[in-house]
Each structure stands twice: as C-alpha cells, then as structure tokens.
C-alpha positions as CSV (number, residue, x, y, z in Angstrom):
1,X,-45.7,-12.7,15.6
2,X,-44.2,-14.7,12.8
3,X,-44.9,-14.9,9.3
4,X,-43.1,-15.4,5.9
5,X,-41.4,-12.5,3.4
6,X,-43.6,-13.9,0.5
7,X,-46.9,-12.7,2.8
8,X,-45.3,-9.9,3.2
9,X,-44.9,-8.5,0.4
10,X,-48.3,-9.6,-0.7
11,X,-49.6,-7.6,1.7
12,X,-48.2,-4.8,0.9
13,X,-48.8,-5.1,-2.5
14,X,-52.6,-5.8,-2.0
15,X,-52.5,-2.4,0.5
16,X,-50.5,-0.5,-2.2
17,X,-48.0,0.5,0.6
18,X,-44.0,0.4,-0.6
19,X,-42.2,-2.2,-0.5
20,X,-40.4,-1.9,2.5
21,X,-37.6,-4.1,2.1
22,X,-34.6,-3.5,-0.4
23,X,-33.8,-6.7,-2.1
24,X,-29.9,-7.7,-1.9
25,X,-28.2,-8.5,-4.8
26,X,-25.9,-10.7,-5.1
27,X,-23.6,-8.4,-7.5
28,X,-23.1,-6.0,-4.3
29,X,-21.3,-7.0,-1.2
30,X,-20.1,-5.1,1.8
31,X,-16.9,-7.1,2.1
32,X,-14.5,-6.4,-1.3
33,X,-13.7,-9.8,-3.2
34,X,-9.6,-10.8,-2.2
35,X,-7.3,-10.4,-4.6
36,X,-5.9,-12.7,-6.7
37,X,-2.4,-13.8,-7.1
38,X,-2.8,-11.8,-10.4
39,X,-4.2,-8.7,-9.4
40,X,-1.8,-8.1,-6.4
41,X,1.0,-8.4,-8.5
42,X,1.3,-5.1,-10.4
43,X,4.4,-3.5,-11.3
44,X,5.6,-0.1,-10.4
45,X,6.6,1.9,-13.4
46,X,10.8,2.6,-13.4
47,X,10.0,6.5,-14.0
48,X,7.7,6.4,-11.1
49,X,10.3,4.1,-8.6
50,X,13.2,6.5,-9.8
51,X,11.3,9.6,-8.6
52,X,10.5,8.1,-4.9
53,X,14.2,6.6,-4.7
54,X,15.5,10.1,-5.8
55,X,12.9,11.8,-3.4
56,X,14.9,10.0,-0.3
57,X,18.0,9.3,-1.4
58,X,19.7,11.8,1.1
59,X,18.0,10.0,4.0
60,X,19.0,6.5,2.8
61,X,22.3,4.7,3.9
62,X,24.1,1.4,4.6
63,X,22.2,-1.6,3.6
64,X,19.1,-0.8,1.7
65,X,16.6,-4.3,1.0
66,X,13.9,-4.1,-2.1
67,X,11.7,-7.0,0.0
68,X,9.5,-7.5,-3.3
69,X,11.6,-6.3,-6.2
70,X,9.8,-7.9,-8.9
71,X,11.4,-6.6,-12.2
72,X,13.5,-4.4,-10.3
73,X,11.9,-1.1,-10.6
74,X,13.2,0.5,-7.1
75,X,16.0,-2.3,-7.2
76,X,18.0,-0.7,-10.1
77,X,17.0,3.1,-9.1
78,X,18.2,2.7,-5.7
79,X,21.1,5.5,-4.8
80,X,24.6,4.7,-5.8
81,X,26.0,5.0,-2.4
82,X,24.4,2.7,-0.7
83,X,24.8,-1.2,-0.5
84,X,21.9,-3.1,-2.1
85,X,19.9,-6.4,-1.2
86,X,16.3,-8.0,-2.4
87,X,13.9,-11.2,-2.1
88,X,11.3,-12.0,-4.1
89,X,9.6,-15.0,-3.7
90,X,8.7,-16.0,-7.2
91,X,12.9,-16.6,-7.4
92,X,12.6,-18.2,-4.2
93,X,13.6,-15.8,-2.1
94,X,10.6,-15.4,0.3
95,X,11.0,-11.8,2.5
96,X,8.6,-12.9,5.6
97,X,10.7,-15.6,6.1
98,X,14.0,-13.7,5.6
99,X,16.5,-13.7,8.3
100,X,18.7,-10.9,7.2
101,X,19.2,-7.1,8.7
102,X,18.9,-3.8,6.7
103,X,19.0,-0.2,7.6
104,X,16.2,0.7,4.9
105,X,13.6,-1.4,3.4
106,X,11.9,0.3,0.2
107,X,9.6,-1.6,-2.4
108,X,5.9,-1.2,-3.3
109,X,4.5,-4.5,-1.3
110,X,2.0,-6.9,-2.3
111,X,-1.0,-4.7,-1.1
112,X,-3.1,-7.6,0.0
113,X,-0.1,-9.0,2.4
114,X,0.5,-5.3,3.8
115,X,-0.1,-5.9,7.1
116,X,2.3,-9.0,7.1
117,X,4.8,-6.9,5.1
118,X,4.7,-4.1,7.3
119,X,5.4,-6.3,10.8
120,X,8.2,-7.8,9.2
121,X,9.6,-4.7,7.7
122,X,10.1,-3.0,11.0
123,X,11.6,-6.4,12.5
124,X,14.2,-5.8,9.5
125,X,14.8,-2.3,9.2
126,X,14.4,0.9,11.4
127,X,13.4,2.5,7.8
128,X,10.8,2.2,5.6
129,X,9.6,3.3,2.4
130,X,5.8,1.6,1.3
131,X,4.2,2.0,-1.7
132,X,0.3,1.9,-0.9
133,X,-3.0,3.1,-1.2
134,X,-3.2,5.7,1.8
135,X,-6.5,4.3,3.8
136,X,-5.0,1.0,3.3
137,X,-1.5,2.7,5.6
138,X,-4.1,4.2,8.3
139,X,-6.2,1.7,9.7
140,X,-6.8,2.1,13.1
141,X,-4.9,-1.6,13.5
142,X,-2.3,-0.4,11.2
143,X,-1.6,2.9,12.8
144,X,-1.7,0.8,16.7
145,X,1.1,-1.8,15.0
146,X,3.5,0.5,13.7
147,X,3.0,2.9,17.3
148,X,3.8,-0.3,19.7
149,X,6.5,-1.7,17.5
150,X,7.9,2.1,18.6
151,X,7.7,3.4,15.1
152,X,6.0,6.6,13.4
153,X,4.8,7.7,10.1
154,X,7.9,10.4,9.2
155,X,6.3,11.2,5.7
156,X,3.5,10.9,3.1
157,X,5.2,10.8,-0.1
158,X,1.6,11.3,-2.4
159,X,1.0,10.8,-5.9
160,X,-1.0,10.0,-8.8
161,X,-2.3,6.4,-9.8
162,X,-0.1,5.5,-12.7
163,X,-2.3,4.9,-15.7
164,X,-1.6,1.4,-16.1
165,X,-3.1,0.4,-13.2
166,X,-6.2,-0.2,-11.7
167,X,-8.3,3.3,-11.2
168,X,-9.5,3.2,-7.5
169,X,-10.3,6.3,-6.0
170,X,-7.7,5.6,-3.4
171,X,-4.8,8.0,-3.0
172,X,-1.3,6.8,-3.4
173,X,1.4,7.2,-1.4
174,X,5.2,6.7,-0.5
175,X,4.8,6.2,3.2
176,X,8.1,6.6,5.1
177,X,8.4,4.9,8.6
178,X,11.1,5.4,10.8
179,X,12.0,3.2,14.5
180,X,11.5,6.0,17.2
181,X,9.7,8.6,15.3
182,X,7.2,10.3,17.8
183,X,6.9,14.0,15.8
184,X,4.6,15.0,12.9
185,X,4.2,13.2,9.9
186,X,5.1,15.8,6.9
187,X,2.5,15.3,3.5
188,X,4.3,15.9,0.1
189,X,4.0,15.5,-3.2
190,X,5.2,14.5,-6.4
191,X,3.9,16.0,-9.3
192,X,3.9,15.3,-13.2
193,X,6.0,18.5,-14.7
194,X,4.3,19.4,-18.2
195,X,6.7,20.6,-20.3
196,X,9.7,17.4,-19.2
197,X,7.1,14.9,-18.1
198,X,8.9,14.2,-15.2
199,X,8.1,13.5,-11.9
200,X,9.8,16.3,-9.7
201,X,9.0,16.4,-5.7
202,X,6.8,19.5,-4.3
C-alpha cells in the first residue's frame, strides 16, 4: 500500500485521530555539531593546572611533555624536579607528528582530537595525565584502545567545570593512564576549599 504524508495527515485530521507522526526539526539533531577550531581551544585556568600537577607530582619523573601547552598553564606548574618539554602546533610544533620520547605526557588535549591524542600519547609515554570530559575517556572504543595498546586507567582525578567554560553536564576529569596497569582504577577528587579558595585533593 503506498500513499503520500500530506494524505496522511489529512486523514487523520478529517477522523480527528492524533497526529501520529512527530515532526523533526531541524534545530534538533541526534549527531552533536563538531567543534570548531574556536571552541576546542579553551584554556585551562593556572589555579586549576597547578592543583592536578601538584596532585601527581610524587608519581612524576624524568622527561615530562605538555603535548598542547597553549599558554602554558600545566607547562609552568609542572614539578621542579623533573625535566620539561612541549609542542603546540599553533608555534609550529605539531604533537601527532612529534618524534620525541617522554616518561609522562600531561596537558588538557584538544577534546575533539582525543582519540588521536590519546593513541599517540601512549606511543610517547608510558604515563598520562588527560584533561577530559569523563564519557568522552570511556567509550567502549576508547576503553578497547587504551587495553590493547597494554595500558589501564590508574586514576580518575574528578572536578568541577571551571566557570569560564562551557557548562555541559559532563563531569571532568584528570585521567591518569599508565603502560601495564591491569588493577583498579582509584576515583578522587579535588575540591574548592571555602575559606582559601584553593583547590586541595580529597
């Protein structure tokens, strides 16, 4: 039986029967819009980068790379004691094409190349620290990379969305990911103290 949605509809008008189809809008789509250069490209506040750098600082040695350093908000808050490295491509210093070795890689990645980031993060590194939203971390092909590349998820590092950027709904976290973990995967926090307005781990 064929027919057309305009005698459809007429139909069930002239029946006085619901309309049983929803109409799509064009405003509301299943697939979210890509980001543009512009949106990706939010910095992490220094207070904020300091806290995470502090949080792992007694894990972190040798040759630490920021891969997206930006204005240099984990760069410069990265611990004394270890050596130091970076690329960013807008100074022409491209990470996924970098050829270098480091024993930690910790940045907040371009969320919309994390996939790309992450594979050649643990070709780099045999630790990471990522800056993401959480569901964005645990995808199903995420989670299947980062186990056959013979890496785990060592710790959850959560916190709150800084106000100055966008307001998703998504928790944040500090994901650390470490060559040959096969254990659990610790969740922590780091919380806004009231009376100092620092960010202190919990």
């Amino acid at each position: 039986m064929r027919g057309e949605l305009a005698s459809l509809l007429s139909y069930t008008r002239l029946l006085g029967m619901p309309v049983p189809i929803v109409p799509i809008s064009s405003r509301r789509r299943l697939i979210p819009a890509s980001n543009t250069p512009a949106r990706d490209r939010v910095m992490t506040p220094p207070a904020l980068a300091r806290a995470i750098c502090d949080h792992f600082a007694p894990h972190m040695h040798g040759l630490v790379l920021d891969p997206a350093k930006g204005e240099g908000a984990f760069y410069d808050h990265l611990p004394v004691h270890v050596a130091r490295d970076w690329c960013e491509i807008r100074d022409g210093r491209d990470f996924l094409t970098w050829q270098g070795r480091a024993d930690w890689i910790v940045t907040n990645p371009p969320w919309s190349r994390l996939a790309e980031f992450i594979v050649q993060a643990m070709r780099t590194a045999d630790n990471i620290v990522f800056v993401a939203p959480l569901p964005n971390l645990t995808t199903k092909a995420r989670l299947r990379s980062i186990k056959e590349a013979g890496f785990g998820i060592v710790e959850l590092l959560q916190f709150e969305t800084p106000r100055e950027w966008p307001q998703s709904g998504f928790q944040l976290v500090a994901a650390r990911i470490r060559r040959g973990h096969a254990g659990a995967c610790q969740f922590t926090s780091l919380e806004i103290s009231a009376p100092t307005s620092r960010l202190r781990a919990a």
